[in-house]
N, C-alpha and C positions, 0 to 999 in steps of 0.2 A: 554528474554524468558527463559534464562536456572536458574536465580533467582525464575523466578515463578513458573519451574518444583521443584525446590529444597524446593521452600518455602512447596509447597503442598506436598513433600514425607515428610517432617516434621509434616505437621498438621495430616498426615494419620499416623504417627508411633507416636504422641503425642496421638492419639485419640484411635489406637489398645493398645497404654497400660496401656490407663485410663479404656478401658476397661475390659482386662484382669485380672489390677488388679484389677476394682471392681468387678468380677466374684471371685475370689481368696476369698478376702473380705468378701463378700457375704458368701463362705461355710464355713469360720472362723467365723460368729456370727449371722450364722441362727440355726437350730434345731438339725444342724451337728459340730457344734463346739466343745460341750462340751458333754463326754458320757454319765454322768447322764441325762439332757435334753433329748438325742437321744432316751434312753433306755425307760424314761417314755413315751415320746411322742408317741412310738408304743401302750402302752396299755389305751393311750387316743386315737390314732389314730382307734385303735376296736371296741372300745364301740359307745354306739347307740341306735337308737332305728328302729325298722325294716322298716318306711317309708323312712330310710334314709339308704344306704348301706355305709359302708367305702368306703375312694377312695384308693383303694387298690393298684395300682401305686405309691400314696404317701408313702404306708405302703412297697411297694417291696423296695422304694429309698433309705431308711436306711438300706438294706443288701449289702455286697458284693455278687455281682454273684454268687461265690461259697458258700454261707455260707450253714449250716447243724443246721436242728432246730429237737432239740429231745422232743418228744410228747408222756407223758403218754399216752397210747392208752386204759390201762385197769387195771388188778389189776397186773396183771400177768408180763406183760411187757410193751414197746414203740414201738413208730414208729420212724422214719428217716425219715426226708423229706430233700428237698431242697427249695426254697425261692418258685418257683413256687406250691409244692406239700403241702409247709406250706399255702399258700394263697386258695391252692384249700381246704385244710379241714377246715379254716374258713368258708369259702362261704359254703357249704354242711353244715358245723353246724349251720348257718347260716336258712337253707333252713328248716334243721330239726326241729327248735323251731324258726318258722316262726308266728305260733299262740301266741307267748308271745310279750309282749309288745319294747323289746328288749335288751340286752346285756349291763353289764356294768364291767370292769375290772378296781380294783382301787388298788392302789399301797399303800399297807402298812407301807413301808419301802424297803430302799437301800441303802447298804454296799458297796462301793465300792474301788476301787485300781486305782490308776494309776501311771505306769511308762513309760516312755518316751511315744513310740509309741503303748503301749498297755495298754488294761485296760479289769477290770474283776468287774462283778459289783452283787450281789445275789440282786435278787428282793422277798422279800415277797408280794405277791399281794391277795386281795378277787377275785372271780369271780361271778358273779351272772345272772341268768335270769331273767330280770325285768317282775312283773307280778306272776311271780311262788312265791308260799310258803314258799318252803324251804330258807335258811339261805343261805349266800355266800359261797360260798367253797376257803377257803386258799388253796396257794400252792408257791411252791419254785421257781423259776428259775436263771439259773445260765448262767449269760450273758459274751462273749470274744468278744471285740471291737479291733480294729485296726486303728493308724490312716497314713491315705495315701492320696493322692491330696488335703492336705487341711484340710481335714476332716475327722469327724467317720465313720467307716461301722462296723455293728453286722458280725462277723465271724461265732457266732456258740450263742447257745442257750439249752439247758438241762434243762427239767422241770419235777417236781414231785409234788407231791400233798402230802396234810395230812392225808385225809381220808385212803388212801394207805398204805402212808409211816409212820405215825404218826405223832406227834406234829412233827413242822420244831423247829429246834435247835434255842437254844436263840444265838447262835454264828453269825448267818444269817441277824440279825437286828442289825440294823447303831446300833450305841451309846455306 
């Protein structure tokens, strides 16, 4: 009897760490592995067309908790959100240009850095209202990744625009 209690705490601690370690596995060579992946995948994670809402849970997943996203708000100045307050003024702008066909954010270019457990990535990106007239509007954002359990989390985020701020610097684009 006591062989076949021992056999069986063996097959259960062979099987919790085949799982574990494929959960480990799993966030090293999903969308959180690597921070240029992580980074674009939010501004494909955006885009859309308004029959279809993001799933905005997959989009909170690549924040840490704490993380702070700074949002041109106007000409004048920004906002500060948090991971929640960033998700609420998608969905509200969202809601406001509900009559166009819907949203598309495409990545220009990305400059990135990385050292050990951290990384710093400039995204030049277009933004566009699909449906609408006007031209895309460029703008800059300046992304701080961190990596912990595994994996990427966005820490923080700072965005400005051109129309604003002027041409974004040729220093901001990979190459």
């Amino acid at each position: 009897m006591i062989r076949k209690v021992d056999l069986m705490k063996r097959r259960i601690a062979v099987f919790v760490l085949v799982v574990f370690v494929g959960l480990g596995l799993a966030a090293e060579e999903g969308p959180f592995a690597d921070p240029e992946a992580l980074v674009t995948g939010v501004y494909g994670a955006v885009s859309g067309s308004f029959a279809e809402q993001p799933d905005w849970d997959f989009i909170r997943s690549h924040f840490d908790p704490a993380a702070l996203i700074v949002l041109r708000s106007s000409r004048e100045g920004s906002t500060v959100h948090d991971v929640g307050g960033f998700i609420k003024d998608f969905t509200d702008f969202y809601g406001r240009i509900s009559e166009a066909e819907g949203f598309r954010e495409t990545v220009v270019s990305v400059r990135s850095l990385v050292y050990g457990n951290m990384a710093h990535a400039y995204v030049v990106y277009e933004a566009q209202i699909l449906g609408d007239d006007r031209p895309p509007q460029r703008g800059l954002d300046s992304w701080h990744l961190v990596k912990k359990d595994g994996r990427w989390w966005v820490i923080s985020i700072v965005n400005d625009s051109e129309p604003v701020s002027g041409p974004i610097p040729k220093e901001a684009f990979a190459g």
